[in-house]
N, C-alpha and C positions, 0 to 999 in steps of 0.2 A: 905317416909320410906327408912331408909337404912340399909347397912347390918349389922349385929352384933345387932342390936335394939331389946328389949325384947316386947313381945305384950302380950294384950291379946284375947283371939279368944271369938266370943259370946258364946259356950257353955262351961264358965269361965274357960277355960283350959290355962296354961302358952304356950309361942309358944315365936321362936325366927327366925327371917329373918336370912339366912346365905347365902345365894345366890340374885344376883339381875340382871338378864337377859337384854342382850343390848336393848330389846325389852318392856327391865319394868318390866315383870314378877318376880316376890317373891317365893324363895323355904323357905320355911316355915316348921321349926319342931315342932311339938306339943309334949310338956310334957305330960301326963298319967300316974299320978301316980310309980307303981312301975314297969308298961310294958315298953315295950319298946316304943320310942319315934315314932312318926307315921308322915310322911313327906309328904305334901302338895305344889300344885303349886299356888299362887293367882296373882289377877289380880293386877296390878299397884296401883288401886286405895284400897287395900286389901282385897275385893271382891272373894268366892271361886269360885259361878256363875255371869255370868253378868248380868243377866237376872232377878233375884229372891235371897232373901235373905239365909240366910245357917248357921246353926250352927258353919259353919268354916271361917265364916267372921272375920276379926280382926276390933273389937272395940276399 
């Protein structure tokens, strides 16, 4: 994944990588309709936990 890439998150929300951390890490913004956009860190592999699955995974 890289920056500028449009995704989308499992709980079918639009989202867009704008950040990509030396480390791998993804800042990630999620669309929401007409709120404001709500900003996320993910894992490399676009994972919100690493552990357990998440509404805020990117499918």
């Amino acid at each position: 994944m890289e920056k500028g890439q449009k995704v989308k998150l499992r709980n079918g929300n639009d989202a867009k990588i704008v950040f990509v951390s030396k480390f791998g890490k993804l800042l990630v913004v999620e669309y929401i309709d007409d709120e404001l956009p709500a900003v996320h860190w993910h894992n490399s592999n676009g994972s919100f936990y690493a552990d357990c699955e998440s509404a805020l995974d990117i499918v």
